[in-house]
MARMIMI-224064 format. One record per residue (C-alpha): z, y, x. Coordinates in steps of 0.25 Angstrom, whole numbers, padded with zeros to 4 digits, always signed. Last residue first. Layout:
BEGIN
ZYX/...
This chain:
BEGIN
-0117+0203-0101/-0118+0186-0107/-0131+0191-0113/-0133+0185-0128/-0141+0195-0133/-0150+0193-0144/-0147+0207-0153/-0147+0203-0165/-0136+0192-0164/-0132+0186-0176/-0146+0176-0175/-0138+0169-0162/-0146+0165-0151/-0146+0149-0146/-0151+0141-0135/-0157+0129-0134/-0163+0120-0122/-0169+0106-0126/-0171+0094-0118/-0181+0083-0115/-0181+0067-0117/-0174+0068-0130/-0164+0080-0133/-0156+0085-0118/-0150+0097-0122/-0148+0113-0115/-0141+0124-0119/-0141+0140-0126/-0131+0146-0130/-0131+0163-0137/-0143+0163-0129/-0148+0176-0121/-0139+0173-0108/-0141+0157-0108/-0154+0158-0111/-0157+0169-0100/-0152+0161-0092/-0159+0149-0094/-0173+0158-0091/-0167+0164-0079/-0174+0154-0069/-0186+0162-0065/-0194+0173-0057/-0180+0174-0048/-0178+0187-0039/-0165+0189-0046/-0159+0175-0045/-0159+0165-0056/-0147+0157-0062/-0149+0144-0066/-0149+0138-0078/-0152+0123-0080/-0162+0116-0090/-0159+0104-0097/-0168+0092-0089/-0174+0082-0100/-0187+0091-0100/-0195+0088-0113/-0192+0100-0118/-0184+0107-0130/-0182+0123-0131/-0172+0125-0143/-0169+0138-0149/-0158+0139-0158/-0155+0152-0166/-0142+0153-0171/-0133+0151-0184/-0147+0144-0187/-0160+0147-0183/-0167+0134-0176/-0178+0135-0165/-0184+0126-0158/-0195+0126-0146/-0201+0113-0140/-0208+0111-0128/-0219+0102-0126/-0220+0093-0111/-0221+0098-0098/-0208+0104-0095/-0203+0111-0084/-0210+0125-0084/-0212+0124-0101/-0198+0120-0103/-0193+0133-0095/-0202+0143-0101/-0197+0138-0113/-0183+0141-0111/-0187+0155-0107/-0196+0157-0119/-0187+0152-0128/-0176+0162-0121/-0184+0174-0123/-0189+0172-0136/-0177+0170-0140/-0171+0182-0136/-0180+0190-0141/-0183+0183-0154/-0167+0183-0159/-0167+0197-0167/-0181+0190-0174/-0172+0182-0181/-0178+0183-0195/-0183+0168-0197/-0196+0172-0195/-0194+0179-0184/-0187+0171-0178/-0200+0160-0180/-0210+0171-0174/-0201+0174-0160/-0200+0161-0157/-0214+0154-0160/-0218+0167-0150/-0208+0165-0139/-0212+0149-0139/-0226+0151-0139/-0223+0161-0127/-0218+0151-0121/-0227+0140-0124/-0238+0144-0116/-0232+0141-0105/-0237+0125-0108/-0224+0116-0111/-0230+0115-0125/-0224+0120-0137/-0215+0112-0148/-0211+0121-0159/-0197+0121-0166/-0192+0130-0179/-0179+0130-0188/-0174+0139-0197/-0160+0134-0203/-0164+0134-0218/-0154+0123-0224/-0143+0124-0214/-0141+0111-0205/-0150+0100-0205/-0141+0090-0209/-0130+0080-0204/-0117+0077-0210/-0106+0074-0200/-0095+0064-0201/-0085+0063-0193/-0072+0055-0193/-0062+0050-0183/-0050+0039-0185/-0039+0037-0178/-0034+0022-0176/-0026+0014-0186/-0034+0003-0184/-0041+0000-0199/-0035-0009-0208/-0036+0002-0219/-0050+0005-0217/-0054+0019-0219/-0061+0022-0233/-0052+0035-0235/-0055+0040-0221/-0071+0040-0225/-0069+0045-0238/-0061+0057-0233/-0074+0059-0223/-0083+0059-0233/-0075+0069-0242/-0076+0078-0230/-0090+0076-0230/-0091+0080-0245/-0094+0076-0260/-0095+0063-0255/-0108+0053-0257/-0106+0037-0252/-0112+0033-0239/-0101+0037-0230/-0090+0029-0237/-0102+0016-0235/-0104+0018-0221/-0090+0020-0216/-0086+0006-0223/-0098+0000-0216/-0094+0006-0203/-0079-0001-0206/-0086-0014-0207/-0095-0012-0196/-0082-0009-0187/-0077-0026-0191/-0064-0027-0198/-0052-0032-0194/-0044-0021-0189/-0051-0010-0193/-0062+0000-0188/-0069+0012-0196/-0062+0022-0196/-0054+0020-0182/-0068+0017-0175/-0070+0032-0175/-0081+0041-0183/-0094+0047-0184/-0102+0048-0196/-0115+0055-0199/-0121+0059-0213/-0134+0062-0215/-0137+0074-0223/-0152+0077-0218/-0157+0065-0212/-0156+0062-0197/-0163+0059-0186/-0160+0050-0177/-0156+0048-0159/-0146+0038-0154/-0140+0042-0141/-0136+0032-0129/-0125+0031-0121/-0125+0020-0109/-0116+0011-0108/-0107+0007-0094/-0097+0017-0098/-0083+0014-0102/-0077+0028-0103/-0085+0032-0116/-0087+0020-0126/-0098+0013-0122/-0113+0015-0131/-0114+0009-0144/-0130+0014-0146/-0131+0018-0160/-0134+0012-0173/-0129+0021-0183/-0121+0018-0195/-0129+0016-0208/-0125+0025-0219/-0133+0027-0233/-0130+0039-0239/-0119+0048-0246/-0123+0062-0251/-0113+0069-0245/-0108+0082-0252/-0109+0097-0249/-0101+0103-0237/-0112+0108-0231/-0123+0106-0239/-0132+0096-0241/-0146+0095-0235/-0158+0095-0245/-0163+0080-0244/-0169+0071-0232/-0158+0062-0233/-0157+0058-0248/-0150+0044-0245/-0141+0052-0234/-0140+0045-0222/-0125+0041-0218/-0124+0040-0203/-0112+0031-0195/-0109+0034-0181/-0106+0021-0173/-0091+0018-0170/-0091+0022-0152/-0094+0017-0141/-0100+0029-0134/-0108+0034-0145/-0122+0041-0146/-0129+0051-0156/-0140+0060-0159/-0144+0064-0174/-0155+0072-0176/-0160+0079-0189/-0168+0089-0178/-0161+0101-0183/-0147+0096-0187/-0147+0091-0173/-0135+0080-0174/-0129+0078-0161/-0119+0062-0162/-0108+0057-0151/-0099+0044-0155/-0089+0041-0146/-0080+0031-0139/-0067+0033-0129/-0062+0025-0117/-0056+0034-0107/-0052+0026-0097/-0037+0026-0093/-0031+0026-0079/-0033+0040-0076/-0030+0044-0090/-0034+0047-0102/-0048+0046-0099/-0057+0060-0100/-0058+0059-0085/-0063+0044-0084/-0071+0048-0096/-0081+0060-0089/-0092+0049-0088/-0090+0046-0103/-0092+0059-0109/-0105+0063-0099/-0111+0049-0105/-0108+0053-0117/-0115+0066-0119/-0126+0062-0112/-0129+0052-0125/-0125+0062-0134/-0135+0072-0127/-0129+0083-0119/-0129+0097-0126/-0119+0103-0117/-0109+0106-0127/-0108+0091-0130/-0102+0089-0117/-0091+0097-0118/-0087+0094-0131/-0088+0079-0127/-0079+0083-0116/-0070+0089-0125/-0068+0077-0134/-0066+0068-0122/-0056+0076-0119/-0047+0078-0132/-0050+0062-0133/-0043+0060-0121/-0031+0069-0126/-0031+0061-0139/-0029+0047-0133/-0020+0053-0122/-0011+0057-0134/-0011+0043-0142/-0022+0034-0143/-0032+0026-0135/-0046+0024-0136/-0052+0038-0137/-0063+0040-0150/-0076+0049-0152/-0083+0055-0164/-0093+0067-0160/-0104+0073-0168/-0111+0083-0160/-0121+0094-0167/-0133+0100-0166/-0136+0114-0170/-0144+0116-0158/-0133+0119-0149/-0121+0108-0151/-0110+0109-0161/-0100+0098-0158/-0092+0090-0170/-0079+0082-0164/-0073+0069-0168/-0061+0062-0160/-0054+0050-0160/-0042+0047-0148/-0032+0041-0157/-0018+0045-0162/-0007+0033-0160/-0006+0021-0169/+0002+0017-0182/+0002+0029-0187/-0012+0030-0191/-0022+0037-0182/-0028+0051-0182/-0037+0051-0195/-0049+0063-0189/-0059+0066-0199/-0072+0074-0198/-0084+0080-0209/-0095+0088-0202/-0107+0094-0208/-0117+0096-0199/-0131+0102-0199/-0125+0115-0192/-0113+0112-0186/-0098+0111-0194/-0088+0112-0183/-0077+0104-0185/-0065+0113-0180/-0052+0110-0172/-0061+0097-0166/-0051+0087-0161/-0043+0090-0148/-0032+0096-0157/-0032+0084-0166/-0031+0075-0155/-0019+0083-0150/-0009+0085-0161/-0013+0070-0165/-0007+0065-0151/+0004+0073-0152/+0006+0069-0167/+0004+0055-0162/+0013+0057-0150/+0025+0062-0161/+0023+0051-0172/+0025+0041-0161/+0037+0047-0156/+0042+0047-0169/+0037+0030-0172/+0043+0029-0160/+0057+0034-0166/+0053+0026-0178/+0053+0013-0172/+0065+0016-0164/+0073+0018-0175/+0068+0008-0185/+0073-0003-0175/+0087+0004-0174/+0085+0006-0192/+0084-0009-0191/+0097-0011-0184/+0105-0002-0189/+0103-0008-0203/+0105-0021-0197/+0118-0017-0194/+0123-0008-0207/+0118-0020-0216/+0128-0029-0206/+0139-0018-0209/+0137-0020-0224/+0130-0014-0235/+0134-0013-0250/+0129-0026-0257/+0119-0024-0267/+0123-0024-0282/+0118-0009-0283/+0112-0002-0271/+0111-0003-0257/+0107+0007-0246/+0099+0010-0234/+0098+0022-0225/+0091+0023-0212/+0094+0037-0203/+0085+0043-0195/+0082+0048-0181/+0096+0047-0175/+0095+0048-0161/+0099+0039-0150/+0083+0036-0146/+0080+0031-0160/+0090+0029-0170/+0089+0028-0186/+0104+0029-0193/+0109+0019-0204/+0115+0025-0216/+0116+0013-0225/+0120+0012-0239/+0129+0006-0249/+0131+0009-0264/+0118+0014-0269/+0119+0012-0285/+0103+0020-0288/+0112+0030-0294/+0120+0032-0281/+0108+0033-0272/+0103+0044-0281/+0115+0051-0280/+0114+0050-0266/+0100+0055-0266/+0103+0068-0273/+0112+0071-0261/+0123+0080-0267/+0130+0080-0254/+0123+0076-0242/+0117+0064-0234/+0125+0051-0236/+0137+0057-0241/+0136+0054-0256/+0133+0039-0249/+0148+0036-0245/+0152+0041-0260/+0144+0029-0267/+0148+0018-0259/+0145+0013-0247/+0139+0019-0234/+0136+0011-0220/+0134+0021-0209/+0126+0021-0197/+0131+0030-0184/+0118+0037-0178/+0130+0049-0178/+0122+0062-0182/+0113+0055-0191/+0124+0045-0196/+0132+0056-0198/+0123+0065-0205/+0118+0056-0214/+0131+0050-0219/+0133+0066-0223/+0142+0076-0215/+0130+0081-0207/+0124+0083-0221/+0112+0078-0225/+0096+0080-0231/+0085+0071-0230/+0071+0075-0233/+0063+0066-0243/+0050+0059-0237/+0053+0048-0246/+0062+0047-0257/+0073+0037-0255/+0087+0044-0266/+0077+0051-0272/+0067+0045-0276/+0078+0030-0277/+0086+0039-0288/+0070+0041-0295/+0066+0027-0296/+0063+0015-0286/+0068+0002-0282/+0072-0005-0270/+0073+0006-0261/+0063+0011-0248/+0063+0023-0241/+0058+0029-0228/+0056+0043-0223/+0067+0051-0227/+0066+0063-0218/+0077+0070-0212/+0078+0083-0205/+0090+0085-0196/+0097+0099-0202/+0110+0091-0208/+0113+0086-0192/+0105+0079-0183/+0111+0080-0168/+0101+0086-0157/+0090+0080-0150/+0081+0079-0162/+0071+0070-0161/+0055+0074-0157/+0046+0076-0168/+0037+0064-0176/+0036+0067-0190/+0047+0057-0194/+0055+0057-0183/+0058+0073-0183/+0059+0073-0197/+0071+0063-0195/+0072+0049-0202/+0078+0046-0215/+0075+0030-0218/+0080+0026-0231/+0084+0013-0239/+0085+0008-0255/+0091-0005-0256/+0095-0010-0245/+0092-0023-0236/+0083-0030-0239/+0078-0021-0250/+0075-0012-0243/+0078-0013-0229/+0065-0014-0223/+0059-0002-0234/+0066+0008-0226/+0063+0003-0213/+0049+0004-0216/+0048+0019-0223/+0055+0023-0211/+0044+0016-0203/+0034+0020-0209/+0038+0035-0210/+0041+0034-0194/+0026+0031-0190/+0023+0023-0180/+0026+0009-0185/+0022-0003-0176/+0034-0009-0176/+0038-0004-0189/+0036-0017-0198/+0039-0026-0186/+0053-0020-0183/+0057-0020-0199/+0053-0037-0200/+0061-0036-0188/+0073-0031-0193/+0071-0036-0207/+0070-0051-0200/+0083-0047-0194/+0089-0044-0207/+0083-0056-0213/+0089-0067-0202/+0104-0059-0201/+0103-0061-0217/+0099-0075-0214/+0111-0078-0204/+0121-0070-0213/+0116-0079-0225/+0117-0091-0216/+0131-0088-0213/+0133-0084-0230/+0127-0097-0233/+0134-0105-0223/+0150-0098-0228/+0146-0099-0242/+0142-0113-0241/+0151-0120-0252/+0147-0133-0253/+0144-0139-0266/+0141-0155-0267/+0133-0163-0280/+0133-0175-0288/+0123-0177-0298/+0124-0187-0310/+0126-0203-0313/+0108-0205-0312/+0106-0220-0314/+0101-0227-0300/+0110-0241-0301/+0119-0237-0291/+0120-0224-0296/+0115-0211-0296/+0120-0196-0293/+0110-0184-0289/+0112-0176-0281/+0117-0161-0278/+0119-0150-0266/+0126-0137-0269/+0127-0129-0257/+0136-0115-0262/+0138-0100-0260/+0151-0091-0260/+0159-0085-0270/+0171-0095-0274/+0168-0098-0289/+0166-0091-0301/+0155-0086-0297/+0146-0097-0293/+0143-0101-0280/+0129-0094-0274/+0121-0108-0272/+0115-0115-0259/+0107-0126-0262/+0111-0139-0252/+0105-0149-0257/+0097-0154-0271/+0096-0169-0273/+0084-0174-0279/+0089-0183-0291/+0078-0177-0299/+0086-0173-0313/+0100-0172-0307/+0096-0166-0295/+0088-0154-0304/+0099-0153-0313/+0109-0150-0304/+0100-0140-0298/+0099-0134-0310/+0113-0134-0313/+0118-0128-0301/+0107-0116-0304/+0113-0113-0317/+0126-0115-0312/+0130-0103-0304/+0124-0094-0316/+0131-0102-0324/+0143-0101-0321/+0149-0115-0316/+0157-0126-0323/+0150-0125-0337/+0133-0124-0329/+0139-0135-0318/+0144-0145-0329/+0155-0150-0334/+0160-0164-0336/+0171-0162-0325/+0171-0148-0319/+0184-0142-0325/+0191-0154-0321/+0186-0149-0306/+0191-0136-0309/+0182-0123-0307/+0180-0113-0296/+0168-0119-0291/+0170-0120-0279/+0185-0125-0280/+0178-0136-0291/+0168-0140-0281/+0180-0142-0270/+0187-0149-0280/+0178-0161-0281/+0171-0162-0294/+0167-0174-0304/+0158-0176-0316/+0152-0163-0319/+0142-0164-0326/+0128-0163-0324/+0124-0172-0337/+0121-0183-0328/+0135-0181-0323/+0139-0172-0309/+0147-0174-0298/+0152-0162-0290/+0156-0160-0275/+0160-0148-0268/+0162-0150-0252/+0174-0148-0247/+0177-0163-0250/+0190-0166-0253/+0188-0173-0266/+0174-0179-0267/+0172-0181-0252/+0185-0189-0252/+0185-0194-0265/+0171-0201-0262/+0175-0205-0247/+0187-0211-0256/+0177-0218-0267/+0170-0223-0254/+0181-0229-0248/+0186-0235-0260/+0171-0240-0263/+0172-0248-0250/+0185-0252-0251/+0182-0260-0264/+0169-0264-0259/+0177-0271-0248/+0187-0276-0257/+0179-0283-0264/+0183-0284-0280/+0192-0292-0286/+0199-0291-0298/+0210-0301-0302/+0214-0302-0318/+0226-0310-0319/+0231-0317-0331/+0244-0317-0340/+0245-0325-0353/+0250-0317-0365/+0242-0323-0375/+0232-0310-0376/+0229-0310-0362/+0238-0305-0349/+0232-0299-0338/+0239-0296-0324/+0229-0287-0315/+0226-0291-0301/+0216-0282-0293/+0211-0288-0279/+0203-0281-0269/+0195-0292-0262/+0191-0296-0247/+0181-0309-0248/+0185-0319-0239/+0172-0327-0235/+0172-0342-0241/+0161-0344-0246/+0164-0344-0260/+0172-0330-0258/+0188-0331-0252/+0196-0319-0258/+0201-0309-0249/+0213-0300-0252/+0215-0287-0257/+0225-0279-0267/+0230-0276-0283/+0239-0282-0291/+0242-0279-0305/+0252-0284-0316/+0265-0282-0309/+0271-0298-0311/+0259-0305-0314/+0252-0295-0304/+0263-0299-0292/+0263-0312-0294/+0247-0313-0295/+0248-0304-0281/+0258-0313-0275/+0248-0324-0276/+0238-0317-0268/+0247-0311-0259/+0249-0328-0254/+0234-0331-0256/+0232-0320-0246/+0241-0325-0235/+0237-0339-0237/+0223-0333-0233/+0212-0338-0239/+0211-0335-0253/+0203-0341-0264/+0211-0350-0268/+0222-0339-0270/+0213-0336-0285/+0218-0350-0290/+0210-0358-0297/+0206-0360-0312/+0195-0351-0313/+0190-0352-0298/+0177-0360-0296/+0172-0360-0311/+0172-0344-0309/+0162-0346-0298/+0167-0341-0283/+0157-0330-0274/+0168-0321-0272/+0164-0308-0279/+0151-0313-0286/+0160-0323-0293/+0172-0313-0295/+0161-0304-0303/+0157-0316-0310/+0172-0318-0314/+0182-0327-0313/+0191-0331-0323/+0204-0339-0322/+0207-0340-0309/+0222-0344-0306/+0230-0336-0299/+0243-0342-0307/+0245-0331-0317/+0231-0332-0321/+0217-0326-0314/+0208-0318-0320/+0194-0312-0311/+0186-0301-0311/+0179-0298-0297/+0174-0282-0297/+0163-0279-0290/+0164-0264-0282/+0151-0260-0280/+0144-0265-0292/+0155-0260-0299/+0153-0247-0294/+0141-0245-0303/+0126-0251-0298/+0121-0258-0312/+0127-0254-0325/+0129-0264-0334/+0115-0267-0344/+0118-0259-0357/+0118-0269-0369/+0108-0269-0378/+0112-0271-0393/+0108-0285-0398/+0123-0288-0403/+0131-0275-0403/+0135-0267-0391/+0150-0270-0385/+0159-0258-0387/+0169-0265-0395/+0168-0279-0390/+0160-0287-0398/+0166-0298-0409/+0163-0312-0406/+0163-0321-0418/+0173-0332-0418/+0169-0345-0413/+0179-0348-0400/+0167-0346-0392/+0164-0332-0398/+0155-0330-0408/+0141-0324-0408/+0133-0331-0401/+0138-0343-0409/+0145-0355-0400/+0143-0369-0398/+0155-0373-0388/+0155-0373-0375/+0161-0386-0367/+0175-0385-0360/+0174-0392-0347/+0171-0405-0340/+0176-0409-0328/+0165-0414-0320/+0166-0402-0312/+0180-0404-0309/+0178-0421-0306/+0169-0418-0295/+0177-0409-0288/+0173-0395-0285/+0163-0387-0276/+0167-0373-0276/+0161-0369-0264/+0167-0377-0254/+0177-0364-0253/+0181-0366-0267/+0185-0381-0264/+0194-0377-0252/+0201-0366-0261/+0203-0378-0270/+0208-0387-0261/+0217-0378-0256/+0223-0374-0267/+0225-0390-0270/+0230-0391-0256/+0242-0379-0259/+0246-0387-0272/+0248-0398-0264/+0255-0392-0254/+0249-0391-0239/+0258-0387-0229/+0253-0381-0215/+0254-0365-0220/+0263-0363-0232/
């Protein structure tokens, strides 16, 4: 009781006071002395008998395994201690020691209340020893006083113990009470996640067994927990399912990195859907490997949003992957052929694109409805494998026939897309008995697409897709996007249309306002090409033309207009004409140009345009062997000399020789409407047989190569033999460069000779003295009749004497005569004089002046030419006439 003190009570006190000092006892108790040890074998017990191992306990000199270090009791210590009927301590063991800090040799023999407190304690205390002497068990918390005198809260265990006399003991377990809670709490944090966690969770052996599983794992995997325990994944699961599990379940076991959040198809026999499994690897305390534990989720609904989110992502990459392939298409063929192959395999497995005749080759639309008479074209196809069902189901080029009634029909009629399943919705798709639906059914179609092309509210094709075997049937979000994509198609192939009709405007006229007829003069053989552009550009303003001029001289032009498109070709339709024009008059090449490009501002395309244009202008005189040429901006011509050049001529038509080339050196001179540079002509002769070459920029330039390199290229096609100068020209265009620009492309090549073998020629040079006209008369008059025209010896007599006359009044230097018997008979006067000479017409009592017009009235043509420093005047009389009368009345 509190304020009273018995003697009993001051003894407990005294020894509760003396443990608190530390344990320090009375002199006389230390000295007390104690039982002594007696000499005892190894091997025998203290009482002398021999000790008998415990079953289990390894024979003498076998190792013993060291305790595990780092399990749960390490955690949670465990104080052993046994105590008799009357609380006194009779063992006490290390484990209580390190617990509360007291030596066994402090406490056996003392009560266990001594070290409590509280009154209040040491009362339940008691009661607890009654209550386990009468029950056998007791079990709660109290505090215990430690050696320095902090209490120490404790769970206590009391079980009642009786040995082999019958005398009953107590054996107390202590263990902190904080720890205790603390492993409590985490077992149930551990039961909580374990049990009711929506995750599913799995612990794993060594041997990848399992060990424990929470019933949401089992629910996922349609299998019982007990039906889990000691098995393992590849015997719990199918094992297509758990071929992979197991590998990675090996992998974390074997390197200890965890592996997280792997997304897997759940297995079969469970709830479809998709899984995250994430494993670890388990160790102790003490490091040793225990297993692998691991958590499924079930993340059907994520992947199946993220799914949707990345199939939005691929479509719409399809769509513009599609609008940057036909951006800068022209030509509906390749674009058909594009949209059909962009949905294959991504989409479908086999696709078409059926487009009206009129698209395709360019016409106008139909304004009226389609019905079973619109002509079709199937113009784009793609599939996923080949064989004779997908010919005939997807051949190319193939004409489409359908009924009004059919699935055709009404989608052209309507612009209304259709979704079709099964195999009696696609016997309608175009009419009955359609090979190509039987075809469709043995390749396994099963779903299809009937998706109409539209371009300024009509129906201009139709798009149709379709899936096949164990591929899912189409969907309305197919049938969207497919919508969408053939929109964009739509309109590309609408301009590709209006395209293909100003191209074929544009060729239409350029090839009219190119030469009809190549003439072939005499001492040329001429061999022309003409590639308008590719389909990716507009058709350009290149030209070529071949221009017989008096003398048996011959023009050579190769010219090219900047621009495209009809305004292009219109310009160039002029600029040829005046050329024509010009050339007519027997102007020098130079001349020529000049007079070309002051007349530019009104062969321009406009009034706001300058006309900007380059050319190449070349007369051969098959006589002389003289080449004349000057360009305006233009690719330099390129001449092949044959290695044999002074041999027999070849015929016409024969074969090439080949040669060595060299591309000439000529003035550049400005393109034609830029001025400022003047043009300038480059005289040579040339050997018989030589090849000439003129062409535009488009054969060959390219993109990343320099304009010699395409030269060179030129040069060595021409250099080799062929069998003809057509064959030339082929090899030409067969050698183009493939990166070239896709411009137009103009060819000529010419071979130059002498003419006919055994064209009677003869020439003099007389001296301006008046002596020379009847010189001239009589050198006439004997060479025609050597060459058996004597019929032609009036008349020409009379005009040589004229012209002469004229050249020996005005000229004071030698004067030469020519003549040259072909298909006509050519005279030509030459004199040192640069002015041409003028007709004028002479009156009645006039000595004079009717010497040009007699020319003009006698001769069958007759002109004027500027050749070096002088000029020459010709004229012609035809050998068929006998008579020699060329009077206009």
């Amino acid at each position: 009781m509190p304020g009273r003190t018995t003697g009993a009570a001051a003894g407990t006190a005294a020894a509760r006071a003396r443990l608190r000092r530390g344990g320090r006892t009375r002199p006389a108790e230390q000295a007390r002395p104690g039982p002594q040890p007696r000499d005892i074998p190894p091997n025998a017990s203290p009482r002398g008998r021999p000790i008998l191992p415990f079953p289990g306990t390894p024979a003498a000199g076998a190792k013993v395994a060291e305790p595990a270090r780092g399990s749960l009791f390490d955690v949670v210590k465990v104080a052993i201690a046994i105590l008799d009927t009357s609380g006194r301590v009779v063992l006490w063991s290390p484990a209580a020691e390190d617990m509360l800090g007291w030596p066994s040799e402090l406490l056996v023999g003392r009560r266990i209340d001594q070290l409590i407190d509280d009154p209040e304690l040491i009362g339940q205390a008691r009661l607890a020893i009654e209550e386990t002497l009468r029950i056998g068990s007791w079990h709660g918390i109290t505090r215990l006083s430690d050696r320095d005198g902090v209490n120490v809260p404790v769970e206590v265990r009391i079980s009642l113990l009786v040995d082999g006399d019958g005398t009953p003991f107590l054996q107390v377990a202590l263990a902190d009470a904080r720890t205790v809670a603390a492993v409590e709490r985490d077992l149930a944090v551990r039961d909580a996640l374990f049990e009711q966690s929506p995750l599913g969770i799995a612990v794993l052996d060594t041997e990848l067994r399992y060990t424990a599983v929470n019933s949401t794992l089992a629910e996922m995997n349609g299998v019982p927990m007990e039906d889990h325990v000691g098995r393992t994944t590849g015997e719990t699961l199918p094992e297509r399912a758990a071929d992979e599990i197991t590998a990675i379940q090996r992998q974390v076991l074997a390197t200890g990195e965890p592996v997280i959040d792997v997304t897997l198809a759940a297995p079969v026999t469970a709830r479809s859907g998709f899984r995250s499994i994430s494993y670890s690897r388990m160790t102790d305390r003490a490091g040793r490997v225990l297993g692998i534990s691991g958590t499924v989720m079930d993340v059907t609904e994520r992947y199946r949003a993220v799914s949707k989110v990345e199939h939005a992502r691929r479509r719409l990459s399809l769509l513009n992957e599609f609008g940057s392939r036909i951006g800068d298409l022209l030509d509906a063929s390749r674009i058909a052929q594009e949209l059909a192959g962009a949905v294959v395999p991504r989409l479908a497995d086999y696709s078409a694109v059926i487009l009206l005749q009129a698209v395709a080759h360019g016409d106008d639309l139909p304004r009226h409805g389609h019905d079973r008479r619109t002509s079709l074209l199937q113009l784009g196809t793609a599939s996923v494998q080949d064989g004779p069902e997908v010919e005939v189901m997807l051949r190319r080029g193939a004409r489409i026939t359908f009924t009004e009634e059919s699935t055709f029909g009404r989608v052209l009629r309507t612009g209304i897309p259709e979704l079709l399943s099964g195999k009696e919705e696609s016997e309608d798709l175009s009419y009955p008995g359609d090979p190509k639906a039987q075809a469709a059914h043995e390749l396994g179609v099963h779903s299809r697409l009937v998706v109409p092309l539209r371009a300024r509210g009509i129906v201009i094709g139709l798009l149709v897709v379709s899936r096949a075997g164990y591929r899912e049937g189409f969907d309305r979000d197919d049938l969207a996007f497919a919508v969408e994509l053939a929109d964009r198609a739509g309109s590309s192939l609408d301009n590709a249309r209006l395209y293909a009709r100003e191209r074929t405007a544009a060729l239409t006229l350029q090839r009219t306002l190119l030469p009809q007829q190549v003439p072939q003069p005499t001492g040329v053989e001429v061999g022309y090409r003409y590639v308008p552009g590719s389909s990716g550009t507009e058709v350009g303003g290149d030209w070529f033309d071949v221009i017989p001029l008096p003398g048996d001289r011959t023009a050579l032009v190769v010219g090219d207009v900047m621009g495209h498109g009809l305004r292009a070709a219109a310009t160039m339709g002029r600029l040829r004409t005046a050329v024509r024009v010009l050339a007519a008059l027997d102007l020098p090449p130079e001349i020529l140009l000049r007079h070309v490009h002051e007349l530019a501002d009104d062969l321009a395309q406009g009034p706001d345009e300058a006309l900007l244009a380059t050319c190449v202008y070349a007369v051969f005189d098959p006589v002389r062997r003289r080449l004349t040429v000057t360009k305006a901006g233009h690719i330099p011509p390129v001449l092949v000399v044959p290695k044999d050049g002074d041999g027999p001529a070849p015929a016409a038509g024969g074969p090439l020789p080949g040669g060595v080339g060299q591309v000439l050196d000529l003035p550049s001179g400005a393109p034609l409407g830029v001025g400022g540079v003047p043009f300038e002509s480059v005289e040579l002769d040339v050997a018989e047989g030589t090849l000439l070459a003129l062409c535009t920029d488009g054969l060959v330039e390219s993109r990343d190569k320099d304009l010699d390199v395409g030269l060179g290229r030129l040069i060595s096609v021409l250099e080799q033999p062929y069998a003809s100068i057509e064959q030339a020209c082929e090899a030409v265009l067969d050698t183009m460069e493939q990166g070239r620009e896709p411009d137009d492309v103009a060819l000529l090549l010419a071979r130059l000779s002498h003419g006919e073998a055994g064209t009677p020629t003869a020439g003099w040079t007389l001296p301006a003295e008046p002596t020379a006209v009847s010189r001239a008369r009589r050198l006439v008059r004997g060479t025609l009749a050597e060459w058996g025209a004597e019929h032609l010896t009036d008349t020409a007599e009379l005009l040589v004497s004229e012209l002469v006359t004229n050249s020996v009044r005005y000229a004071s230097a030698p004067i030469g005569v020519r003549l040259t018997l072909g298909e006509m008979l050519l005279v030509e006067i030459s004199d040192p004089l640069p002015d041409p000479p003028r007709e004028r017409h002479a009156a009645e009592a006039d000595e004079g002046g009717r010497g040009l017009e007699l020319v003009r009235r006698l001769a069958l043509r007759w002109g004027a030419r500027a050749e070096g420093m002088g000029k020459v005047v010709w004229f012609e009389l035809s050998p068929d006439d006998p008579e020699g009368d060329y009077s206009e009345e």
